[in-house]
N, C-alpha and C positions, 0 to 999 in steps of 0.2 A: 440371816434376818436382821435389818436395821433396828437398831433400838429407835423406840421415839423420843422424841424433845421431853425436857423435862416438864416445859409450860403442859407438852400434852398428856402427859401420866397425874400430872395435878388435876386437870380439867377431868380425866377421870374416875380420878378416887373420890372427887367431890362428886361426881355422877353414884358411882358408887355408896356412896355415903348416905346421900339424899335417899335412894332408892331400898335400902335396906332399914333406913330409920323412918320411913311414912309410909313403903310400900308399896310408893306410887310407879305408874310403870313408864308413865314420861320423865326420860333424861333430864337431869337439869344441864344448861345450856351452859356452854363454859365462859367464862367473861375475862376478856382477854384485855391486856392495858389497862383496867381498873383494879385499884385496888380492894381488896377481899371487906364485904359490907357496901360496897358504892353503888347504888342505884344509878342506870342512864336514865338523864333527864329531858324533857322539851326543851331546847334553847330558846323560843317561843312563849315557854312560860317561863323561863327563869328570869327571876328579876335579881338585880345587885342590890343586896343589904349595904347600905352605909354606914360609917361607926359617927357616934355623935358628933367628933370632933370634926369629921367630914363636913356632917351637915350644917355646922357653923361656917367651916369655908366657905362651902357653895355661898349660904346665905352671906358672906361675908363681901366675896367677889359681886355677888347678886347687886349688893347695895352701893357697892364700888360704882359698877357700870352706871346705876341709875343716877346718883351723883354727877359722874361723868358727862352722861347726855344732857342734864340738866345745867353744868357749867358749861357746857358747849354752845348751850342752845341761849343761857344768860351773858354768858361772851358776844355769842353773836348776835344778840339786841343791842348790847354797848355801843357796834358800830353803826347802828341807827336809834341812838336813844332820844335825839333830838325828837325826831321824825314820830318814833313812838308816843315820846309825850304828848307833842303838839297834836294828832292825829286819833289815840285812843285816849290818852287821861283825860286831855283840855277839849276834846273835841264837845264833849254833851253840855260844855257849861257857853257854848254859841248859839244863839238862836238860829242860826243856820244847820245847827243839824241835822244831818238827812231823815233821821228817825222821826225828827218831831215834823215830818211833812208827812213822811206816813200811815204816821199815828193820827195824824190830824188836830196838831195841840197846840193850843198859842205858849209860843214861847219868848223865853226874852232872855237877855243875854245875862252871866251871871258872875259877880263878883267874886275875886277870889281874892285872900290877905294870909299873909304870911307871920303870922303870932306868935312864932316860937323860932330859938337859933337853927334847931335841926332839919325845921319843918319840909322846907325846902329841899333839902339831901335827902331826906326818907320818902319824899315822895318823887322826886328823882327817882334814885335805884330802887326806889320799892316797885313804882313799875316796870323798870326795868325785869326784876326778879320774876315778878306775876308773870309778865308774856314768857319769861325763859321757863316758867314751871307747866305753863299750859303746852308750848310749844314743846316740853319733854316730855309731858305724860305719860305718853304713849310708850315710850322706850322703856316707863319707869311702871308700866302695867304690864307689858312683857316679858319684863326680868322677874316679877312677882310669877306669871302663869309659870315659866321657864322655872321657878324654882318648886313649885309647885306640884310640875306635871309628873315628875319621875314616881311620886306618891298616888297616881292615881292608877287605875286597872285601866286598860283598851278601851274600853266604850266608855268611861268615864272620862277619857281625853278626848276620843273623836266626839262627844257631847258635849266638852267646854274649851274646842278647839278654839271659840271661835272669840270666847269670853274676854279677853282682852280688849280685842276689837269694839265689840259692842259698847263693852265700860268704858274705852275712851268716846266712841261716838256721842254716847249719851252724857257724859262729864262736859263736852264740847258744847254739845246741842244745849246744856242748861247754862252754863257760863256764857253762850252767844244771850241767851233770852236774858239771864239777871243785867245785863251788860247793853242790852240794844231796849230792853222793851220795861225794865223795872226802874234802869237807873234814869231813864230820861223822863219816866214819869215821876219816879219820886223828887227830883231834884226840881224839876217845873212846879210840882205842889208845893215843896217848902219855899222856891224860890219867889213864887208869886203871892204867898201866906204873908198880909200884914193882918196886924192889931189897930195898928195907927200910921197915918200918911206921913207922922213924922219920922218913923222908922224905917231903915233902909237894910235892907239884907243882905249882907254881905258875910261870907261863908269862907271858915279857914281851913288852907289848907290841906293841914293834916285830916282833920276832921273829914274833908271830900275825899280824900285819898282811902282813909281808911271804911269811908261807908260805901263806895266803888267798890270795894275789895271784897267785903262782906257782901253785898248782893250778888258781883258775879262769881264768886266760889261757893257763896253759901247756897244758890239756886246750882251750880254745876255739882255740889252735893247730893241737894235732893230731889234730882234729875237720876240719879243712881238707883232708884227705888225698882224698875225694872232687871234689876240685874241683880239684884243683892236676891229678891225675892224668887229670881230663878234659881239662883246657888241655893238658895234654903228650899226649894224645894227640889231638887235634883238631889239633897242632901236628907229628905224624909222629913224633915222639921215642919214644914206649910205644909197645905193643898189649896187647892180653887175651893173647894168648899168651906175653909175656914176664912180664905180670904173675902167670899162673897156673904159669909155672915158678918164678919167683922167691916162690912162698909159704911156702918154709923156711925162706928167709933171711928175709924178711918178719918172720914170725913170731920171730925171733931181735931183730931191729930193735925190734918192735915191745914188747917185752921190755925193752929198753935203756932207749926213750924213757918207758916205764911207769918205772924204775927211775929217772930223772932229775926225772919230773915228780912223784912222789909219794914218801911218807915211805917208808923201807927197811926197810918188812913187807911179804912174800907177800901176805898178801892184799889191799893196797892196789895190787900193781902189779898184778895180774891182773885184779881191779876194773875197772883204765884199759884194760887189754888184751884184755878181752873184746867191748867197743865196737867197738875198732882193727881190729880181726882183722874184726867183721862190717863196719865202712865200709871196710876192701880187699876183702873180697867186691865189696861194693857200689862201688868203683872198677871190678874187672873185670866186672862187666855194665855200667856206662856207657864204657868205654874198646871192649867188644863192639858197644855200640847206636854210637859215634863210626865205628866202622870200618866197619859196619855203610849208616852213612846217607852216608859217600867211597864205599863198594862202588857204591850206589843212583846217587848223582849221577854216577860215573864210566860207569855203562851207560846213565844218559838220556842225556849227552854222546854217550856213543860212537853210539848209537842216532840222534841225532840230526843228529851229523856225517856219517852214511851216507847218511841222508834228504836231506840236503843235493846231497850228492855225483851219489845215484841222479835226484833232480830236475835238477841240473845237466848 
């Protein structure tokens, strides 16, 4: 008679063992290539723990990349900076611009002076920088989800797969508006604004560079309002029903932020505040569809763990 393998006389003195120390009269199952205490797992569900110093890489690399895209993308405006200038900085301060035909505004062409040594250089490559940060965004909200994702569960990825995308669309979509529909009305206000016929308006500028800059990021800001309020509430923080209480104050806010981001005439803050007012709408029907799709997956769970139960 052949002796057996040693693995199999262990496999069943642990059989043995089990069965004499509980009584039980099923086998315990011998586990074979693991070592003694290792439970088989889901590959499915196992996720990789990272050690801190990991997670600074990643975020290290993360920030590399976006860097990266954003010199890539501000190199390649250098070889059209001329173009850039003349086309997006200098284009609203011509009465020919196309915006102010279809806004319907009388316009008039507008002075620009140069006041200071640097003025001229900073707003050279400051536009240049602007179109290379807009033009990278994208790569640079990316690299954010992508460092992001590995920390989230399954359905909490395939729920904010899509969240990069949107945050650039909507960061775009408000920088096109502060940039085609704020700046050409506020610049026409103050440009046509006298006191007296002896005074002539002439506008320096650093000064035009830097209030360009502030309207169109500061409106591709709070153009973000859609998305931040989805993540708060995919994340339990809002609901629709707090946001549809909270639309007085809302609308007070929203008033404020208009007063900060644009020049301090009525009609330019209302301008920004007319958008605002319809993207919190549009928060409170996506923060209703987020509660909406936790309602849904909460009764398959439930529904499911009963099914469980009742087969068990």
């Amino acid at each position: 008679m052949a002796e057996r393998p040693a693995s199999d006389s262990a496999s069943g003195a642990l059989t043995q063992e089990a069965n004499s120390s509980d009584g039980a009269n099923t086998p315990l199952a011998p586990v074979i290539g693991l070592p003694t205490g290792t439970a088989r797992k889901d590959p499915s569900t196992m996720t990789a723990e990272m050690p801190f110093l990991d997670h600074l890489e990643e975020l290290r690399w993360r920030i590399f990349k976006s860097l990266g895209a954003v010199l890539v993308c501000v190199l390649g405006c250098l070889f059209f900076a001329d173009w850039i200038l003349d086309a997006i900085l200098l284009a609203p301060t011509r009465a020919s611009f196309f915006m102010y035909e279809v806004l319907r505004l009388d316009s008039v062409n507008v002075e620009l002076q140069n006041r200071t040594i640097t003025g001229q250089f900073f707003a050279y490559f400051g536009t240049v920088l602007a179109v290379g940060l807009i033009l990278g965004s994208p790569v640079v909200l990316y690299q954010v989800w992508k460092f992001v994702e590995p920390a989230l569960y399954p359905k909490e990825r395939h729920g904010m797969r899509f969240s990069a995308a949107f945050a650039t669309f909507f960061f775009v979509l408000g920088a096109s508006f502060g940039y085609l529909i704020i700046t050409p009305v506020a610049l026409q206000f103050f440009a046509q604004f006298n006191v007296s016929e002896s005074i002539t308006n002439e506008f320096d500028i650093s000064r035009y560079f830097s209030m360009v800059i502030t309207w169109t990021f500061g409106a591709g800001a709070l153009f973000e309002l859609p998305v931040v309020v989805t993540f708060l509430a995919k994340a339990g923080l809002v609901t629709a029903a707090v946001l549809k209480t909270g639309r007085k104050y809302a609308f007070v806010v929203i008033l404020v932020l208009g007063a900060l981001f644009t020049p301090p005439d009525p009609f330019s803050q209302i301008l920004l505040a007319i958008p605002l007012l319809g993207l919190y709408e549009l928060a409170i029907l996506l923060a209703g569809g987020v509660e909406r799709q936790r309602l849904k997956a909460e009764r398959a769970e439930a529904a499911a763990e009963a099914k469980r139960q009742a087969a068990g």
